[in-house]
C-alpha positions in Angstrom: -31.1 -49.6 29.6 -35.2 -48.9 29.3 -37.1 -49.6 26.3 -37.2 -47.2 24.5 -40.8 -45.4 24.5 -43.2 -45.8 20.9 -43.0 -41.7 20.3 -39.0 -41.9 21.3 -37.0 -39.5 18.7 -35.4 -41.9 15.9 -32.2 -42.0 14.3 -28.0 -40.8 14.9 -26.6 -37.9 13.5 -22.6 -37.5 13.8 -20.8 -35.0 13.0 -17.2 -33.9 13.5 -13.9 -35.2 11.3 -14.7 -36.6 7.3 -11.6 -37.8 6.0 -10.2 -39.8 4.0 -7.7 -42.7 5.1 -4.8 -43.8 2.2 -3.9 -47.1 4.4 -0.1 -48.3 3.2 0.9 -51.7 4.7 4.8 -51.4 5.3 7.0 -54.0 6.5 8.5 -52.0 9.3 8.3 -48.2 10.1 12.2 -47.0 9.5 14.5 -44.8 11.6 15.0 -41.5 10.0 16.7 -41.6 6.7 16.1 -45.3 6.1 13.4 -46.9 3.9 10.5 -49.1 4.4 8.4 -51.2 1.5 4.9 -50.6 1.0 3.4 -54.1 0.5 -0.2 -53.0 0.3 -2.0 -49.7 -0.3 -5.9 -49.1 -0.4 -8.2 -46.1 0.1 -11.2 -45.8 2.6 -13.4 -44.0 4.8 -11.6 -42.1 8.4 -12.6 -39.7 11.0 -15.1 -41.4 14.0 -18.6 -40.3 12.2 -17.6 -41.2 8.7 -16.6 -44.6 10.0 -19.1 -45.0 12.7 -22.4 -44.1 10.5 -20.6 -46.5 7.6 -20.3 -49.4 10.5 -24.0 -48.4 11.2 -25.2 -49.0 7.6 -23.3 -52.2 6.8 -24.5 -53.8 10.2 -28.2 -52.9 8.7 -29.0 -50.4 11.7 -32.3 -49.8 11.1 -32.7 -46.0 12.0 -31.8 -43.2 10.0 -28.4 -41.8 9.6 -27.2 -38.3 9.1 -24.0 -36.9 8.6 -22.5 -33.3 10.2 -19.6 -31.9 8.9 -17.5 -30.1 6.3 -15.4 -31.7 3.1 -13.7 -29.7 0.2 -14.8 -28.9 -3.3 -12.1 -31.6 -4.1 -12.3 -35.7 -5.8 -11.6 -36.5 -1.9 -14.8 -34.7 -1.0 -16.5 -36.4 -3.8 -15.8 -39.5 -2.6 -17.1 -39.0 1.0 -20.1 -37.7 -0.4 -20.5 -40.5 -2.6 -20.1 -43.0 -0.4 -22.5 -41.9 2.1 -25.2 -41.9 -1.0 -24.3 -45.3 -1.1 -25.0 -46.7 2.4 -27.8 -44.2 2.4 -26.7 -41.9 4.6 -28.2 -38.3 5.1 -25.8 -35.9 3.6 -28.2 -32.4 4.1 -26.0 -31.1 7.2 -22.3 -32.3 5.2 -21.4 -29.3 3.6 -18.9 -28.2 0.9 -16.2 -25.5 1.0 -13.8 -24.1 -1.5 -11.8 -22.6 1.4 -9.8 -25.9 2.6 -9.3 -29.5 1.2 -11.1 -32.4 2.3 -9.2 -33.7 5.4 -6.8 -36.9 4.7 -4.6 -39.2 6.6 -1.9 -41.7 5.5 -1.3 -44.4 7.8 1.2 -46.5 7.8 0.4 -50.0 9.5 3.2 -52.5 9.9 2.5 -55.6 8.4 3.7 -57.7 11.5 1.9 -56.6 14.5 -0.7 -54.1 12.7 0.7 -51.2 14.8 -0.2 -47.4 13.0 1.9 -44.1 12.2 -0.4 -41.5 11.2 0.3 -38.5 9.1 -2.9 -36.2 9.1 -3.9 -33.0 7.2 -6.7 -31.5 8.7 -8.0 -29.4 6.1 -11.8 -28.4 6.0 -12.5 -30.1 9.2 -10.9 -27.6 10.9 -13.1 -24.9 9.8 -16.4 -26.7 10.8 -18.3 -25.1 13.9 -21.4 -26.8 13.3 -23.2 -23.6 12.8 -25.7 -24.7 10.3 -27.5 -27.4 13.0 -30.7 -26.6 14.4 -31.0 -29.2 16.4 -34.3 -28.8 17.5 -35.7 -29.4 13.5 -33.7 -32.9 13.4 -35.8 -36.3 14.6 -32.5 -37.9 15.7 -32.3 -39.5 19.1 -28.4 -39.5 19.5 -26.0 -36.8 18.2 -22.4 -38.0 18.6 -19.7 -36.1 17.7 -15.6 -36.5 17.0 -12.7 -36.2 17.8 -12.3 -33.9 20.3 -8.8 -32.3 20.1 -8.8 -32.6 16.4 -11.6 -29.6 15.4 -10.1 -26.4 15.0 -13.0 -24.4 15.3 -14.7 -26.8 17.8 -12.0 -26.5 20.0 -11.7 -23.2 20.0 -12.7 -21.3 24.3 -16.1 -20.2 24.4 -16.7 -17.7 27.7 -19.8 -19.3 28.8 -19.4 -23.1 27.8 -15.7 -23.7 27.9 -15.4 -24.9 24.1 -17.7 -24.5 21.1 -18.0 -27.9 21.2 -19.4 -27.6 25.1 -21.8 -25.4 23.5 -22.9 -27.6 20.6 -23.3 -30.6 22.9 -25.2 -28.5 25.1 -27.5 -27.4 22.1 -28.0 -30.9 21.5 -29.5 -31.8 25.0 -31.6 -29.1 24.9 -33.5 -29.5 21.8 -34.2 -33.5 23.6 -31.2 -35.3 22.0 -28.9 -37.9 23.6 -24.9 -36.8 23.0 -22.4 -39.1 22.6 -18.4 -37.8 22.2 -15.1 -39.3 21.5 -11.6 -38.0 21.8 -9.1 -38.6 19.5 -5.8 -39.9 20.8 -2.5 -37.7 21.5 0.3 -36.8 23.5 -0.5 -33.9 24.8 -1.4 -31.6 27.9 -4.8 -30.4 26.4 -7.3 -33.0 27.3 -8.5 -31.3 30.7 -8.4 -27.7 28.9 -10.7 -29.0 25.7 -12.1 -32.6 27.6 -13.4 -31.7 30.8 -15.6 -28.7 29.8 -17.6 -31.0 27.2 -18.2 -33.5 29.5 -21.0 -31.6 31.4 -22.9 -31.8 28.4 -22.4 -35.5 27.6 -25.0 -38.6 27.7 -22.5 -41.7 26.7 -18.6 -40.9 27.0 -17.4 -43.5 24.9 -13.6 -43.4 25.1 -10.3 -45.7 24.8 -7.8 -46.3 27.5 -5.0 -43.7 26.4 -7.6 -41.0 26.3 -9.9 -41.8 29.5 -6.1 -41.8 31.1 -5.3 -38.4 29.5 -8.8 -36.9 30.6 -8.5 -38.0 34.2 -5.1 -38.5 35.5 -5.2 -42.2 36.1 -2.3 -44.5 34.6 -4.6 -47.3 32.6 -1.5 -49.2 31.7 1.0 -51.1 34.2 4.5 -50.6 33.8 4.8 -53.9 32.4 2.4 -53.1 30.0 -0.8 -55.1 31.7 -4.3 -53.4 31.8 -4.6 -51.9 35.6 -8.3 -53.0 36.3 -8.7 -51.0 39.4 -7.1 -48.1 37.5 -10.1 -48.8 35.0 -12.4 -48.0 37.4 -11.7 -45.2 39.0 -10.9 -43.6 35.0 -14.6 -44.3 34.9 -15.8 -43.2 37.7 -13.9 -39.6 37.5 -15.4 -38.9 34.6 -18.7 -38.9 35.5 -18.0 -37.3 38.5 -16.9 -34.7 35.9 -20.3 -34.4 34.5 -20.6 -37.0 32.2 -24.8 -37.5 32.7 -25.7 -41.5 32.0 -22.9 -43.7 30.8 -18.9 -44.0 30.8 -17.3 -46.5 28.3 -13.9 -47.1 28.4 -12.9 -49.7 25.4 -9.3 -51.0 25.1 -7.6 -54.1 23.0 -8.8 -56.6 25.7 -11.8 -55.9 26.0 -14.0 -53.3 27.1 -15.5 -51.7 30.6 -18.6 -49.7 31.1 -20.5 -47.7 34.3 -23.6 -45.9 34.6 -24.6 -43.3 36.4 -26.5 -45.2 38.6 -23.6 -47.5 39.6 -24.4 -50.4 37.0 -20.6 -51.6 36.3 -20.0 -54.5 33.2 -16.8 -55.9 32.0 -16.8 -57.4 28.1 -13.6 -58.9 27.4 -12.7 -59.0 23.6 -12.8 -62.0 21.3 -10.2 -64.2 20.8 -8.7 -64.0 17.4 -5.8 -65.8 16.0 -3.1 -63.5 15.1 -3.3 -64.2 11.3 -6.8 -62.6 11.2 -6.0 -59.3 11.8 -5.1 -57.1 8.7 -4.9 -53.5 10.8 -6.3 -51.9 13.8 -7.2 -49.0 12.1 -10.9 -47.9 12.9 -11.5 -50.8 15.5 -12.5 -48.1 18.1 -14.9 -46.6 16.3 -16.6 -50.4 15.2 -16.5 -50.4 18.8 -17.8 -47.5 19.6 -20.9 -47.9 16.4 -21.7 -51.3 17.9 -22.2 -49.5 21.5 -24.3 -46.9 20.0 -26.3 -49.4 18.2 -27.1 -51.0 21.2 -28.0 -47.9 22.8 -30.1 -46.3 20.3 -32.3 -49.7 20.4 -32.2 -49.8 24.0 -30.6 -52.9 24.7 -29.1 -53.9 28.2 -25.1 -52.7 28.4 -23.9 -56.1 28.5 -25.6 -57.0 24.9 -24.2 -53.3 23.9 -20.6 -54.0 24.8 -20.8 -57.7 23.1 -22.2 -56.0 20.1 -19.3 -53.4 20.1 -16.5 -55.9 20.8 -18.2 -58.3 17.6 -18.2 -55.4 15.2 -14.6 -54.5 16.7 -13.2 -57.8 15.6 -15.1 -58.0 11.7 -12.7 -54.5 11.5 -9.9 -56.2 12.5 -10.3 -58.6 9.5 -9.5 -55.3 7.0 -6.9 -52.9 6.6 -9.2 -50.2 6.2 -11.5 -48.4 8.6 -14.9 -49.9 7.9 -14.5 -52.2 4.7 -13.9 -55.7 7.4 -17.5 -55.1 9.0 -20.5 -56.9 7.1 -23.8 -57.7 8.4 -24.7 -57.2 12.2 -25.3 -61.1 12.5 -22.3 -61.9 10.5 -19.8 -59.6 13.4 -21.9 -61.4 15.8 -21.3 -65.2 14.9 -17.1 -64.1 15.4 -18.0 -64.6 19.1 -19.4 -68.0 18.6 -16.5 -69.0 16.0 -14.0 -67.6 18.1 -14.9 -67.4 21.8 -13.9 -64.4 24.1 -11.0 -63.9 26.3 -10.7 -65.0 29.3 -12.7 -62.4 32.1 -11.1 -58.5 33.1 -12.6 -57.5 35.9 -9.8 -60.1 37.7 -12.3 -60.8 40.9 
């Protein structure tokens, strides 16, 4: 990645799903009609630019951060909005509505293995169409936006773009701005309908293996469950070819791969951490994904991005919650030294 230049644009705005996450530890997830004990219960932040700018702020990014979006007139809005006052994070382009609640999701993450249910309520996040961005009067060099499949409004056709998220994206790049997406994971058949189109008007495509799978057709996982390296590859390599402009990510539990535009390939396997450190898996792709964008907004060199995003991957690991596990950028950093990484993916 180049330096960036003295008069470069400065600062990440994202925009897309605020929620709230009500994280209850269980001991197992039940068949129908039986029970399950909650051992654990907190509250925290949910939805990729909620947890990505609050990854940002408590690694001590130091750019600007604004926040896009739409809560409700509700104690759950308060609380967003209060928490981004906190890490002092721009709040002018997160609005309030009366017409739908703040969006919330409870997740339920067995205490053995850290695996996740969710049970989402979209709520005023559906509504938001990013409307109220004039892109052209922000100073932020990266706009990055999620999830795709989960905005209403966003997701909505749009005759000239594909989606109105195509369309905001493409707003983006032409007021000067970089654009970075991510897709939220689901089984569905929608991901080339409301996926593909945005991707023409995408800088960094920063994605996990389910979804780059979904997007492009390619089985990720082996039927025994092993990472398909080759697979990998060609995930990354169909999504630029579907526009994406500079740089595919694909992230996944072991580790990470990355290709540029200009053929630059890297592999960053993930670190190696004993199975009594991890509290929950919830928000470790967006850590990822913050870390990543750190990296890029300072113009570092992709391998130092990917280690950066796999570090701040692993101090989320250490909380149930989304973002309350990451601390200081040099304190997700020293994990690697402590711990070491696993062994390397790219199996060559």
């Amino acid at each position: 990645m180049k330096p960036k230049p003295a008069n470069a644009r400065h600062g990440l705005m994202a925009g897309g799903n605020w929620i709230i996450d009500q994280v209850k530890i269980i001991d197992v997830y039940p068949q129908p009609e039986h029970l399950s004990n909650i051992r654990n219960q907190s509250q925290g932040t949910g939805g990729a630019p909620f947890n990505v700018l609050v990854d940002l702020a408590r690694s001590g990014a130091p750019f600007p951060l604004l926040a896009a979006g739409l809560v409700g007139r509700d104690a759950l809005g308060q609380q967003v909005l209060d928490t981004c006052r906190k890490h002092k994070i721009d709040i002018s382009h997160l609005a309030v509505t009366t017409k739908a609640p703040t969006s919330f999701t409870d997740v339920m993450t067995e205490q053995r293995d850290g695996r996740r249910t969710f049970f989402h309520a979209r709520g005023a996040n559906a509504l938001w169409r990013g409307d109220d961005l004039d892109f052209r009067k922000t100073k932020a060099r990266i706009f990055h936006l999620g999830y795709l499949l989960l905005l209403d409004a966003l997701d909505q056709p749009d005759p000239k773009f594909g989606t109105k998220a195509s369309r905001l994206l493409a707003a983006a790049q032409e007021a000067g701005i970089k654009t970075s997406v991510d897709v939220v994971s689901e089984d569905s058949d929608r991901f080339g309908r409301l996926v593909n189109p945005a991707l023409k008007h995408v800088d960094y495509c920063i994605l996990n293996e389910i979804e780059a799978g979904k997007t492009t057709g390619f089985k990720i996982r082996q039927a025994d469950g092993s990472l398909d390296t080759v697979a990998v590859r060609h995930a990354a390599g169909a999504l630029l070819q579907q526009g994406v402009r500079e740089l595919v990510v694909i992230h996944f539990p072991e580790g990470a791969f990355a290709r540029t535009r200009k053929g630059e390939d890297v592999w960053q396997s993930s670190l190696k951490l004993p199975p009594n450190y991890i509290a929950g898996t919830t928000g470790a792709g967006d850590a990822f994904c913050a870390g990543v964008l750190l990296g890029l907004h300072e113009g570092w060199d992709l391998p130092r991005c990917l280690l950066t995003g796999v570090c701040i991957a692993a101090a989320c690991l250490s909380d149930a919650t989304c973002t309350n596990g990451v601390k200081s950028l040099n304190t997700s950093m020293a994990l690697a030294r402590k711990f070491g990484v696993r062994p390397d993916l790219d199996g060559e």
